[in-house]
Residue, then its C-alpha position, 0 to 999 in steps of 0.5 A: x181464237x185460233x179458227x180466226x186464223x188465216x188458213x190459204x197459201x199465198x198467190x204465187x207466179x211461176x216461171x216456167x222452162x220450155x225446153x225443159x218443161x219444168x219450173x225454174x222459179x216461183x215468185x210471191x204476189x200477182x204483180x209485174x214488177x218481180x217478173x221483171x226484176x227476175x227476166x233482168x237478171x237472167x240475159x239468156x232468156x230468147x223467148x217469152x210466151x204469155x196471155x195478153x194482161x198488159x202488165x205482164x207485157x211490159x214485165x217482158x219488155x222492161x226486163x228482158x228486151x232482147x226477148x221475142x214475146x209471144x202471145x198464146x194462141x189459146x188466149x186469143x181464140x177465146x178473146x175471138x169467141x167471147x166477140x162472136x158470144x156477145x155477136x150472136x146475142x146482138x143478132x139473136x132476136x133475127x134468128x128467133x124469127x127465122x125459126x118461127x116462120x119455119x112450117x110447123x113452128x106457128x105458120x105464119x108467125x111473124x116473131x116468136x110469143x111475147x114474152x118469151x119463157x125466160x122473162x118470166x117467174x113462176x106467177x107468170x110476171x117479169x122477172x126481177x132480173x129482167x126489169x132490172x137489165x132494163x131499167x140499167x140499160x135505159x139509165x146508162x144510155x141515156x147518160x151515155x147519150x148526154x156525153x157522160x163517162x162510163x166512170x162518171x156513170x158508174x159513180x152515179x148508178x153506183x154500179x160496177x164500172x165493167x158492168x157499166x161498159x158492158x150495158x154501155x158498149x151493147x148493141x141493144x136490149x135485145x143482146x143484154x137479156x138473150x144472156x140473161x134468160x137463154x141459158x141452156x137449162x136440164x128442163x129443155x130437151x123435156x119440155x116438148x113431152x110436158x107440153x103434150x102431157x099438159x095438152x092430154x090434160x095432165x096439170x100435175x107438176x109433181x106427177x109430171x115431175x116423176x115421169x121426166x125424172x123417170x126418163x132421165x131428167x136430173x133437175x130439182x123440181x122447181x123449173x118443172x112447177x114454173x113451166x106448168x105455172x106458166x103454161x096453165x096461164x097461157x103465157x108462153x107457146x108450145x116448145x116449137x118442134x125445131x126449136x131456136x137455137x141457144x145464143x151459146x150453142x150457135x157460138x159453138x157451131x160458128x167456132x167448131x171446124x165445118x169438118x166437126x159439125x155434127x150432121x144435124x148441127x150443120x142444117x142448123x147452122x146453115x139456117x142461122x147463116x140465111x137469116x142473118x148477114x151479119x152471123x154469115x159475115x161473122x162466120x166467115x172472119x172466124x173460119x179465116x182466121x181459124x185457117x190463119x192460126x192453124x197455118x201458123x200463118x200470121x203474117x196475114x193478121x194486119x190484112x184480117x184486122x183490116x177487113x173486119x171494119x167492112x161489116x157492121x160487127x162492132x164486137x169483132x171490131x173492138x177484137x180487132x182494134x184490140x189486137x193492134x195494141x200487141x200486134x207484133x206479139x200476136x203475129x209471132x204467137x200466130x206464126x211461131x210452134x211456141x206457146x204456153x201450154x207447157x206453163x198451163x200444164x204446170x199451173x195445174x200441177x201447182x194449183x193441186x201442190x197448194x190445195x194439199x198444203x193448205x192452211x200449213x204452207x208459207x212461201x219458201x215451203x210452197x216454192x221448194x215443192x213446186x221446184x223439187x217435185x219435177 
């Protein structure tokens, strides 16, 4: 039947010109091998600028050795600040209980109410999710522990090898399920007046409901009912009036120039900083090295990587150790004006070519728009 046709447009890689900040040739697939068959054949190329994907550097080196390669810098800043994420959830339950030793938010409360909001469903139990996340992690450490590999795990838990290496390389439980259940949600900036209204005795989720949707609120009415569910049981605390920062929001905070930092944002930050050395430490690498790429100076990179190592930060180690696998790239891309926004610029420009051919765009069609409408 023609509905069992196939409709999308094939997967393509582009080249793009710099200096004349257009395309110059588009190539079918996602593999390295035309890249380098394409950069053979053109001698004249001085420079390549690229993410960090392993096959694409070897395209460069094998068809083009004369060539300087250079490593975007956008690309390496966000490899940075998914080290400092999975930092910051590892050290997360540390911040937790600055804040609720804070006045007003419990006294002298040792550590935060167990368990805490997000581990729990709307009948107050652990959440599947949960059990599962602890489950797996207790399972693959205890494989890791027996010298097993991570393939050999993955084969026998039957679960995902990239999964597998991330319970694997966790710092602790604490760190896997922090990015589970401390998801930012559109029920948090109104959870304090719940709590109040359910102080004054108002039990009704969908009049409650009502009310927040009133003040703005623009979620489902599922999170409201699971919030009075739980509060009616017992199960969770007051919204304390400081309340502990979200892992993602801290990650933010710790990459945002100080200069940027919202006024409020900074006390906050200056609280994260005191109860916890290692997001001090952590701050601290990201700031010299923010310094670094906007200085374009990256003759100052082998002293950073070399300095990481000193903390027990072992997700900025692996960054670290990480970078020394494409070093002289990555120096040319922290020292030199080049970098692929140009080609990101057009990629966007191609992506919208391929939605408005598609299910009618074969190859050579596709590729003589994208290199005609420039």
């Amino acid at each position: 039947m023609r509905r069992q046709r196939r409709q999308g447009t094939p997967e393509l890689f582009h080249m793009v010109d710099l200096e004349a900040r257009r395309p110059v040739e588009v190539l079918p697939g996602r593999e390295a091998s035309p890249v380098a068959a394409w950069l053979a054949a053109h001698p004249e190329v001085e420079i390549v600028t690229r993410d960090r994907a392993r096959a694409y550097a070897e395209a460069a080196r094998t068809g083009a050795p004369q060539a300087r390669q250079i490593v975007d810098r956008w690309h390496v800043w966000n490899n940075l600040t998914e080290a400092v994420e999975k930092t910051v959830g590892a050290h997360h339950g540390c911040v937790k209980q600055a804040y609720a030793e804070l006045p007003g938010n419990g006294g002298e409360l040792a550590v935060p109410p167990e368990p805490p909001d997000g581990y729990l469903d709307v009948h107050g139990r652990e959440r599947a999710m949960v059990m599962r996340t602890r489950r797996r992690y207790a399972e693959v450490q205890e494989l890791v522990d027996q010298g097993r590999s991570l393939r050999g795990i993955s084969r026998d838990l039957n679960l995902d090898y990239y999964a597998v290496r991330r319970y694997a390389r966790a710092a602790g439980l604490e760190e896997l399920l922090v990015a589970a259940t401390h998801r930012t949600t559109l029920l948090d900036a109104y959870k304090p007046y719940l709590y109040e209204r359910f102080s004054q005795g108002c039990h009704n989720a969908s009049l409650l409901f009502r009310e927040i949707q009133a003040q703005g609120y623009q979620g489902s009415a599922s999170p409201v009912d699971r919030y009075i569910r739980l509060l009616r049981k017992g199960s969770i605390a007051p919204p304390p009036p400081r309340a502990t920062p979200k892992p993602r929001k801290i990650t933010a905070w710790i990459m945002t120039h100080p200069d940027n930092l919202r006024p409020d944002d900074a006390p906050d930050l200056q609280q994260v900083r005191e109860a916890c050395p290692e997001l001090d430490a952590t701050l601290r690498h990201v700031r010299s090295f923010a310094t670094m790429m906007r200085d374009l100076r990256g003759d100052r990179l082998p002293a950073w990587i070399d300095a990481v190592p000193e903390e027990s930060l072992p997700h900025l180690h692996r960054f670290a150790h990480g970078l020394g696998y494409d070093l002289d790239a990555i120096i040319a891309g922290l020292s030199l004006p080049w970098n692929s926004g140009q080609a990101e610029g057009q990629n966007t420009r191609v992506k919208l070519i391929k939605r408005q051919s598609y299910g009618r765009a074969n190859f050579d069609l596709l590729r003589k728009r994208i290199l005609l409408r420039t």
